[in-house]
ZALORO-218623 format. One record per residue: x, y, z of N, C-alpha, C in turn; residue in three letters. Coordinates in steps of 0.05 Angstrom, whole numbers, plus 32768, in hexadecimal, padded with zeros to 4 digits. Example, Ala and Ser with C-alpha at 12.3 -4.5 7.8 and 13.67 -1.06 7.14 Angstrom:
<recs>
81087F8E809C80F67FA6809C81087FBE809CALA;81017FD3808E81117FEB808F81028001809DSER;
</recs>
This chain:
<recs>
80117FE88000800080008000801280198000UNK;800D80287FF3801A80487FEE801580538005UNK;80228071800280128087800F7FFF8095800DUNK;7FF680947FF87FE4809B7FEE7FC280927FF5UNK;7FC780787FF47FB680637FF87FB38060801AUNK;7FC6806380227FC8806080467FBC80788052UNK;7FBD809B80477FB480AB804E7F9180AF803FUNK;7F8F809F80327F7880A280297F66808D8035UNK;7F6E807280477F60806680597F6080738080UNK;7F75807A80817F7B808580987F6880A180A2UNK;7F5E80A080AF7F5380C280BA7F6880C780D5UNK;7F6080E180D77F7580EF80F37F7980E18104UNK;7F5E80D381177F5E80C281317F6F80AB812EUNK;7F6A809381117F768083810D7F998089810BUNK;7FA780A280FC7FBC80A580FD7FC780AB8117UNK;7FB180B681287FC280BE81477FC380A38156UNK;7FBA809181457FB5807181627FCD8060814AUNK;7FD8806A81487FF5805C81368003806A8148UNK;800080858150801480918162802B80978145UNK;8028809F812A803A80B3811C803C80CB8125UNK;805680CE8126805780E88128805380FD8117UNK;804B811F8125803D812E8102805A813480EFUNK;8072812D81038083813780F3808C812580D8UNK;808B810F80DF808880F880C5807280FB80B4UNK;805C810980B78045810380A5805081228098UNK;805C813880A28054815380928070814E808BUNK;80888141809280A38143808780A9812B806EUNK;809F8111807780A781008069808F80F6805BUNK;807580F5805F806480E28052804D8100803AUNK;804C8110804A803081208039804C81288021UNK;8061813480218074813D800F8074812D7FF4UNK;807781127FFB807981037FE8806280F57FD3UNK;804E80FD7FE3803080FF7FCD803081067FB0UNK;802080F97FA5801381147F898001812C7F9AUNK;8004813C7F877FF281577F827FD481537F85UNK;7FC981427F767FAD81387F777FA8812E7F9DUNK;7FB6811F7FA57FAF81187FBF7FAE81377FD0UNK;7FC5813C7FD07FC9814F7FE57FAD816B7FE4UNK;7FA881737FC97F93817F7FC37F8481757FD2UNK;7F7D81557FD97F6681517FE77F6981548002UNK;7F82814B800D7F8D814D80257F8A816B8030UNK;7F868179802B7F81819780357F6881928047UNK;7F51818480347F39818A804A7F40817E806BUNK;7F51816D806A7F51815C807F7F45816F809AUNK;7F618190809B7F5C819B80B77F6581B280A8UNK;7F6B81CA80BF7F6E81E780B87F8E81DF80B5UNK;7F9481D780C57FB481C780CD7FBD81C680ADUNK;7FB881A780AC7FBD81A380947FBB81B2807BUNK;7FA881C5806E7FA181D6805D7FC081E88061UNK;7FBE81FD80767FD5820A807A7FEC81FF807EUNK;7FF381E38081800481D5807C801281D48066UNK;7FFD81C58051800781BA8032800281D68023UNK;7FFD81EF80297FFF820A8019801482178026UNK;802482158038803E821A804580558220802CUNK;8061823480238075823B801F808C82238021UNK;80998221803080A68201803D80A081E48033UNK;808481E88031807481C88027807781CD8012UNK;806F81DB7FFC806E81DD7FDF808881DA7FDDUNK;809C81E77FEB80B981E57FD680C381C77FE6UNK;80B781B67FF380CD8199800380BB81897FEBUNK;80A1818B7FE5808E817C7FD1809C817F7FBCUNK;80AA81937FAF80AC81A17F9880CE81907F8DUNK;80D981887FA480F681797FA380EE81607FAEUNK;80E0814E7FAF80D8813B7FB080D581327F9CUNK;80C181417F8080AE813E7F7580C7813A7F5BUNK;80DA814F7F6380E481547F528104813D7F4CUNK;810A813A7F64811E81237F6A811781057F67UNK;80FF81037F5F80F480EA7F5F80FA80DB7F49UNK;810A80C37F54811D80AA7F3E810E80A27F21UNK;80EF80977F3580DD80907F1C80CD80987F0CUNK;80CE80BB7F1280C580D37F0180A180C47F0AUNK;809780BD7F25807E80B87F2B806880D57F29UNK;807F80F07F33806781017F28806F81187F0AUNK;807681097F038084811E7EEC807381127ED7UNK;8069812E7EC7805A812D7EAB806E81377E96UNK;805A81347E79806481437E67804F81487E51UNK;805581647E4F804A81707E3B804E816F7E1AUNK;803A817A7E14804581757DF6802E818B7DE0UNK;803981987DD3802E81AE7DC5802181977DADUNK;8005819C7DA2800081897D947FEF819F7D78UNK;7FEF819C7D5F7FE281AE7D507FCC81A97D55UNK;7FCB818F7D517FAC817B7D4A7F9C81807D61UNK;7FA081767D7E7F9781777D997F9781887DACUNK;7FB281A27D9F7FB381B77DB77FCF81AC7DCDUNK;7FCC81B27DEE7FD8819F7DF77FC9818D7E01UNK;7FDC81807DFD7FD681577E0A7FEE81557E22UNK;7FEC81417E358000813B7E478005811C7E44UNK;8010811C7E56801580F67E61802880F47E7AUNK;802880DE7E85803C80DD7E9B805080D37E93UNK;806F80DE7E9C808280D57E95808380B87E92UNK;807780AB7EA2807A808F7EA4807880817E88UNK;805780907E7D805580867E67805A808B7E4AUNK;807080AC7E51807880AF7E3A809B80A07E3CUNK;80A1809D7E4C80C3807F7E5080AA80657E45UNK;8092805E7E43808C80407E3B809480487E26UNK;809C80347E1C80A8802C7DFD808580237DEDUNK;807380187DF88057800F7DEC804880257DE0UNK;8050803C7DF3803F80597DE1803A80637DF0UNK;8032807A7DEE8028808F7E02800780927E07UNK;800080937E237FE480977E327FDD80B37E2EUNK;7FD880C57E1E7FD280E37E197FBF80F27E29UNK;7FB680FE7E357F9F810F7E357FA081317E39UNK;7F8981377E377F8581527E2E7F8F81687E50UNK;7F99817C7E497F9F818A7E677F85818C7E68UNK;7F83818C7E8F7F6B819A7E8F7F6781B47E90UNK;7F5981C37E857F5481DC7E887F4E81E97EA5UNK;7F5E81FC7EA97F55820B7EC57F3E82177EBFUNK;7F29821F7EDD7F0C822A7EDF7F0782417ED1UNK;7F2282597EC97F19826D7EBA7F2382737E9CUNK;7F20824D7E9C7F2482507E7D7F3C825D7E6CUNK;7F4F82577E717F61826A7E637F68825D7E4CUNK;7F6D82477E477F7982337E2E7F6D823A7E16UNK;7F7882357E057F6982357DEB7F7A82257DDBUNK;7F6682097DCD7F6A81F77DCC7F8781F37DAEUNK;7F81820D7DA17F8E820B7D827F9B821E7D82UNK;7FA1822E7D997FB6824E7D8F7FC982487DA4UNK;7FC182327DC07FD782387DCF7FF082247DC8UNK;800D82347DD38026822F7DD1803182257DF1UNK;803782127DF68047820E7E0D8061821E7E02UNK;806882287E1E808382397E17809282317E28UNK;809182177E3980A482167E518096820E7E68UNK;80A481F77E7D809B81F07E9C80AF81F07EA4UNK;80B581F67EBA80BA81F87ED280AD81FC7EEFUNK;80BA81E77F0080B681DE7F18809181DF7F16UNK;808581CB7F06806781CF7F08805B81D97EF7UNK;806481F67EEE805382067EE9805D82037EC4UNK;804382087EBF804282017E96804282267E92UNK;805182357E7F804882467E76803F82457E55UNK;802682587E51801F82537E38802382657E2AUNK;8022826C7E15801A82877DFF8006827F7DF2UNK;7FF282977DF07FD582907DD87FE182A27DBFUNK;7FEC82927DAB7FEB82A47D967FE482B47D85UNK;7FC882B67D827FBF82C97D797FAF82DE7D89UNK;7FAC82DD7DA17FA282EE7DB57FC683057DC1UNK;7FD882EE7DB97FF582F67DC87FF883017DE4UNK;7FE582F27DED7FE882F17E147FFD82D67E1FUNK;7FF982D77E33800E82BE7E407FFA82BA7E5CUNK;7FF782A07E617FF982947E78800E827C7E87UNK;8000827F7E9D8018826D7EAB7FFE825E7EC2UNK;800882447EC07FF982317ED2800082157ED5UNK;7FFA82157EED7FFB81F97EFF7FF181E67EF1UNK;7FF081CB7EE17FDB81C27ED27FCF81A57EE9UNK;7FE481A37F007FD681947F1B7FC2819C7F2BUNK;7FC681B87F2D7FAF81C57F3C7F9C81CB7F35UNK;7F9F81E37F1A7F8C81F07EFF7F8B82017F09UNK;7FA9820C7F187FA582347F1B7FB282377F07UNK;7FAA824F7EFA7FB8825B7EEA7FB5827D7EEAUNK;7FC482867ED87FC982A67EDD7FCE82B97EC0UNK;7FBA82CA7EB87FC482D27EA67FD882F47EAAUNK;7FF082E77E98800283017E9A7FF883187E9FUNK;8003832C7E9D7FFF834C7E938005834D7E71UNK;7FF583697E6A7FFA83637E47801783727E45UNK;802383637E2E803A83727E258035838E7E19UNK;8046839D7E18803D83B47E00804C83AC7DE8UNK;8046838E7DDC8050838B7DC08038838A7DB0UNK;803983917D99802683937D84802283717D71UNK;800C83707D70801083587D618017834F7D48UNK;801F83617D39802C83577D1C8045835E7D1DUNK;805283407D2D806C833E7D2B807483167D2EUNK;808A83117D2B808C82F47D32809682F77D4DUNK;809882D77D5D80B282CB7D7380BE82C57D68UNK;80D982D17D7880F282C37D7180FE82B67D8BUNK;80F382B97D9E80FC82AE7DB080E882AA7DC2UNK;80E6828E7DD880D082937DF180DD82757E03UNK;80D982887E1B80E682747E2880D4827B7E48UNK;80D482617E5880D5826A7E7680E2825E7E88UNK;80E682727E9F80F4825C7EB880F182617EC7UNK;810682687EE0810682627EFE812082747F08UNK;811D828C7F168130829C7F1F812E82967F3CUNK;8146827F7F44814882757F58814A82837F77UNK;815E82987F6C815C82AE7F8D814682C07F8FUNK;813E82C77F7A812582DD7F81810A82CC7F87UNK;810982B17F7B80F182A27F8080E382A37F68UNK;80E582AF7F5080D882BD7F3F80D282AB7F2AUNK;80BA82A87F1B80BC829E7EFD80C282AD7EEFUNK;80D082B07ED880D382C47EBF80CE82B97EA4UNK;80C382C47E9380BB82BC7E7580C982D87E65UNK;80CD82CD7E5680E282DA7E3D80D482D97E1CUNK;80D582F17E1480CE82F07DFD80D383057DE6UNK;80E582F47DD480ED83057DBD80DB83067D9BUNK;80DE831E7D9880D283207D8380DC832B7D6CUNK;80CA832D7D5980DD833A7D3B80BF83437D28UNK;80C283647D2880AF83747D1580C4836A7D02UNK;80B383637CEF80B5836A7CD980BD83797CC3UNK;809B83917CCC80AC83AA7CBD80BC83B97CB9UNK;80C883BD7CCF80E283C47CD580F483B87CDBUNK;80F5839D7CD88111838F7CD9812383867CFDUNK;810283977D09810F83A17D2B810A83867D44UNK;812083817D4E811B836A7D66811583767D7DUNK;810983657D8F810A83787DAE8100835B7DBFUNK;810E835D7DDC811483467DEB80FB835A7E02UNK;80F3834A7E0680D683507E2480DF83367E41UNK;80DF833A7E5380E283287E6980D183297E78UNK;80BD83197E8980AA831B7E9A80B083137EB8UNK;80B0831A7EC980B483177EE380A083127EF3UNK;809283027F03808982FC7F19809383077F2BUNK;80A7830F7F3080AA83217F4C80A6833C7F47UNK;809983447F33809183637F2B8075835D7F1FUNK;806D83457F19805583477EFF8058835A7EEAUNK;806C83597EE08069836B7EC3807E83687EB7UNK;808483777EA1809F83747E8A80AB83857E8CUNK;80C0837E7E7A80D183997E7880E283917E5CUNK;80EC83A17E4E80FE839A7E3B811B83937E41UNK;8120838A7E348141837C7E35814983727E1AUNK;8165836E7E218171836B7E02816A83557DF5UNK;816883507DDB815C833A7DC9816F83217DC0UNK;818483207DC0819583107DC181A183117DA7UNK;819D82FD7D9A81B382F67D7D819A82FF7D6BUNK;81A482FE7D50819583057D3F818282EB7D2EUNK;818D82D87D3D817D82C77D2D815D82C47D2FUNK;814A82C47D24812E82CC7D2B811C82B67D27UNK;812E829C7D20811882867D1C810D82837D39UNK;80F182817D3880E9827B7D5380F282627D5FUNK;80F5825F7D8080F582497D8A80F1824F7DA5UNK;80F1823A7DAF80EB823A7DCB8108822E7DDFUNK;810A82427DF08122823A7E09811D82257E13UNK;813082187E1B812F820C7E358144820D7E47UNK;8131820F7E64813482127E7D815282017E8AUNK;816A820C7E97817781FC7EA1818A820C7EACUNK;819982017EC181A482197ED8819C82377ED9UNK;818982417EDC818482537EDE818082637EC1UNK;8184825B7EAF818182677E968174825C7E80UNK;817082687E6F816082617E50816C825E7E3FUNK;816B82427E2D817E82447E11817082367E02UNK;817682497DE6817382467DCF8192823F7DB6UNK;818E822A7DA5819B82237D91819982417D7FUNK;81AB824B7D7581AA82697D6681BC825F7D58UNK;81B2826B7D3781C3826F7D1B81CE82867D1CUNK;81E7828B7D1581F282A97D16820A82A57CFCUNK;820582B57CE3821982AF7CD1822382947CCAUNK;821782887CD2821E82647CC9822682557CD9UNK;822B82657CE88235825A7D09821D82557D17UNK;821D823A7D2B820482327D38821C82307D51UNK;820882347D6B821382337D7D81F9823A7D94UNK;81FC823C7DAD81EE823F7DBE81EC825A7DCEUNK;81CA825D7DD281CB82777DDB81B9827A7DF8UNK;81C382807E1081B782887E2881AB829B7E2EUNK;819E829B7E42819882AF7E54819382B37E68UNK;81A082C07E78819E82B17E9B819082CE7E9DUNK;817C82B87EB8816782C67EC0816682D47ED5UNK;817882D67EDF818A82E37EF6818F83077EE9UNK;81A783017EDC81AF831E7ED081A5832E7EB9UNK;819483187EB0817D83197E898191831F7E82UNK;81AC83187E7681C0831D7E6481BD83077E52UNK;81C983067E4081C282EF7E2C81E882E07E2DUNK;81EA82CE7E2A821082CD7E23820A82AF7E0FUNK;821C82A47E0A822282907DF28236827A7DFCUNK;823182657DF38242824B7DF4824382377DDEUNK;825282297DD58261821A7DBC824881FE7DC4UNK;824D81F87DAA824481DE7DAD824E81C67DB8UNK;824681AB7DBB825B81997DC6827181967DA4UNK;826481937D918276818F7D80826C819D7D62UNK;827C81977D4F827C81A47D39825B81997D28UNK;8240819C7D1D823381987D178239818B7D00UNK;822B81717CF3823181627CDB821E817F7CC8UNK;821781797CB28210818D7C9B81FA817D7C89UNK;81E3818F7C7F81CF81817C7A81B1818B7C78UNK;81A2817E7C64818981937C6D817A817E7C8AUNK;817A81607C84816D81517C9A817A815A7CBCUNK;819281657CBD81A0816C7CD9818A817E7CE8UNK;818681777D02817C818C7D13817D81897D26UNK;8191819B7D3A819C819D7D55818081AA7D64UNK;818381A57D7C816A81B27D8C818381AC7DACUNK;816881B97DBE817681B57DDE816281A37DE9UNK;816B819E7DFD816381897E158161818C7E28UNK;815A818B7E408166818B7E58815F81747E6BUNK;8176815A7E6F8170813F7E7B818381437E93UNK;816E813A7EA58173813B7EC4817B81537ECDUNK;8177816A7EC0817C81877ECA819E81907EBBUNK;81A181767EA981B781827E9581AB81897E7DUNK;81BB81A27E7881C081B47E5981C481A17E42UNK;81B9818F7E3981BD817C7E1681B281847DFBUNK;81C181837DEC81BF81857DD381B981687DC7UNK;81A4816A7DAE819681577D9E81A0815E7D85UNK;81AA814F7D7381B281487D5A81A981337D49UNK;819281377D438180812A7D2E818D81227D11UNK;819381107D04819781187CE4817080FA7CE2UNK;8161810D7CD4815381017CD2815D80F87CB6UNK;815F80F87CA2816F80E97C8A817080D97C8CUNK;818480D47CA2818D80B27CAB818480A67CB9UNK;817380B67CD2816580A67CEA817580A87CF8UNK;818280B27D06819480B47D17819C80CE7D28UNK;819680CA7D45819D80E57D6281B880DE7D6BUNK;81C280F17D6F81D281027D8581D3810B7D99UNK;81D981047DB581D3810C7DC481E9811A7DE0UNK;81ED81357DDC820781377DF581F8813F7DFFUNK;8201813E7E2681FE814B7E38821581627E3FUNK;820C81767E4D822481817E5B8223817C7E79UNK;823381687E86823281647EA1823881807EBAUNK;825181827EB1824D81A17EBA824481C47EABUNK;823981C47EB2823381E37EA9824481FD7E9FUNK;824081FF7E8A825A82197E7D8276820B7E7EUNK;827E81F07E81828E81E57E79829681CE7E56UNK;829981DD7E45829781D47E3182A981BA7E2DUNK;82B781AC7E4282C981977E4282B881837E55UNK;82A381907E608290817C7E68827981657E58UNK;827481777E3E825E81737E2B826B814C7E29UNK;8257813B7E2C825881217E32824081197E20UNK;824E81077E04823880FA7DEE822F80E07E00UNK;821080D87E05820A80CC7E1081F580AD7E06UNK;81E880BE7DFA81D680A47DE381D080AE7DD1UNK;81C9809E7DC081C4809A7D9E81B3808B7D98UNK;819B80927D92817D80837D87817480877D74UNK;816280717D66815A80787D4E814880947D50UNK;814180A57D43813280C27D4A811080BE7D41UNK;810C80A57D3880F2809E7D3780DF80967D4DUNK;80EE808D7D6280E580837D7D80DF80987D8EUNK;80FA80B07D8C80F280C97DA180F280DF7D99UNK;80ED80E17D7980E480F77D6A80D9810D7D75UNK;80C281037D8580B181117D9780BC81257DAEUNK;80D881177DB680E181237DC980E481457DC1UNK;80E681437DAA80F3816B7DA880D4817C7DAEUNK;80C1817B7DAD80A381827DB7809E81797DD4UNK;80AC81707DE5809D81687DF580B0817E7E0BUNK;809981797E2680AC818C7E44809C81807E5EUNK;80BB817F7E6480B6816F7E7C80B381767E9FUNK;809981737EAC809381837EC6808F81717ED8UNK;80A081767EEB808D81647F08807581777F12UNK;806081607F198049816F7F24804E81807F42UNK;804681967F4D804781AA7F60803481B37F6CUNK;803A81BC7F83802581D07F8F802F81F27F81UNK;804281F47F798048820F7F6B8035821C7F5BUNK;803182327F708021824A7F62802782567F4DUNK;801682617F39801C826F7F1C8016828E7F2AUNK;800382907F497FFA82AE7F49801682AD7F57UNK;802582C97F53803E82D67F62804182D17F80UNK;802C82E27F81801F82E87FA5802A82D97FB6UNK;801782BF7FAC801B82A27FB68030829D7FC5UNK;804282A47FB08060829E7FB0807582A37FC6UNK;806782B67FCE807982D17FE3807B82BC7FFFUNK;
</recs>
């Protein structure tokens, strides 16, 4: 029997005639729950409610959830044209038999929209979206179904992304979302950053000039994107700390080709690069074990690219009590 299952036969009296102590049930046993239980676990008492919404609880749940061997609470997302987003549990997107899909659920005030929205990024829980043709952003829990819609940018809508990323500004506590763009008419870029510890934007520099859109990903503290610059491919950051943008080499020299396509990764909270030659059927895969060490970058596996094709669309979240409202947060 789980914990899960044990706290769901157990009431208060019965746990006090075991003689547990509360410090095992709020240190070692409620921590290691899913999200779905603990939601229910609130009604128990006032105790408990202010317990499992504790500042302290969310972030010991949040490294549990997140350290966990068998990825028991970790999902993944996946941007779909056809369906919108769809999820699955890690579990069942590692089966080799196929994936168990279903639809997010929509939070109470409706924010999703089933054919314009863009996942742009998770972290610790929280999914952020973009609606593209509205050009708002949300951000939400998809365990709980809080969600939050941004403040509006003052960007105009006839322009592309060239960049969108989100993450996690570890000392301030903060989420941040990033987003670059490119008018057109004028040929003009401009970098926007969003803060949770302010609720609003601000401008910042835009980075490289390359403007094919893509999406960052999240890893030590920063955002990176694969950038073309004069023929040169290489890697481009942005740490969310100082919003400076800086650059790093690849693990190695790129083969040449129209089937080639490098992308990023990030496995077990390492920075990896993906090297596709679909032509041949055949990935690439380095890690960098240590960070901004380019003598670290470590080639690790090689799969056919038909099996995890999928992987370059997909993003990967452990479920949370993490709030999308700021407030919360404090």
């Amino acid at each position: 029997m789980d914990n899960t299952e044990f706290l769901n036969k157990k009431t208060d009296s019965s746990v006090q005639s075991l003689h547990l102590h509360q410090e095992i049930i709020e240190e070692e046993i409620l921590p290691r729950l899913p999200v779905k239980s603990l939601l229910k676990f609130r009604c128990v008492s006032k105790s408990w409610r202010s317990m499992i919404g504790s500042k302290r609880f969310i972030k010991t749940h949040l490294k549990n959830s997140t350290n966990n061997q068998n990825y028991a609470q970790w999902k993944v997302i996946f941007n779909s044209r056809e369906h919108g987003m769809i999820q699955c549990s890690m579990r069942s997107y590692l089966d080799e038999e196929g994936l168990n899909l279903s639809p997010i659920d929509n939070p109470p005030d409706d924010c999703l929209m089933i054919t314009t929205d863009l996942v742009v990024g998770c972290c610790n829980g929280l999914v952020c979206v973009v609606n593209a043709d509205e050009f708002c952003f949300f951000v939400l829990n998809a365990a709980t179904r809080i969600s939050i819609e941004l403040p509006e940018t003052d960007l105009i809508h006839h322009l592309q992304f060239t960049k969108l990323g989100f993450g996690w500004e570890e000392e301030s506590g903060a989420y941040k979302v990033f987003v670059g763009v490119f008018y057109e008419d004028d040929d003009e870029r401009l970098g926007k950053v969003y803060s949770s510890e302010t609720n609003s934007w601000k401008t910042v520099e835009h980075g490289s000039l390359d403007w094919h859109c893509s999406l960052g990903k999240f890893a030590r503290g920063r955002l990176h994107w694969v950038a073309v610059n004069g023929g040169h491919t290489y890697i481009e950051s942005f740490d969310l700390k100082r919003e400076v943008f800086e650059t790093m080499e690849l693990p190695c020299k790129l083969p040449k080709g129209d089937g080639i396509c490098p992308w990023l990764w990030v496995i077990e909270g390492c920075l990896s690069v993906v090297c596709d030659d679909y032509g041949k059927g055949k990935r690439r895969v380095w890690i960098m074990k240590e960070y901004g060490v380019k003598e670290s970058w470590v080639e690790e596996i090689s799969k056919p690219s038909k099996k995890i094709r999928r992987c370059c669309e997909a993003f990967f979240y452990p479920e949370s009590l993490v709030s999308p409202i700021p407030q919360e947060n404090l």
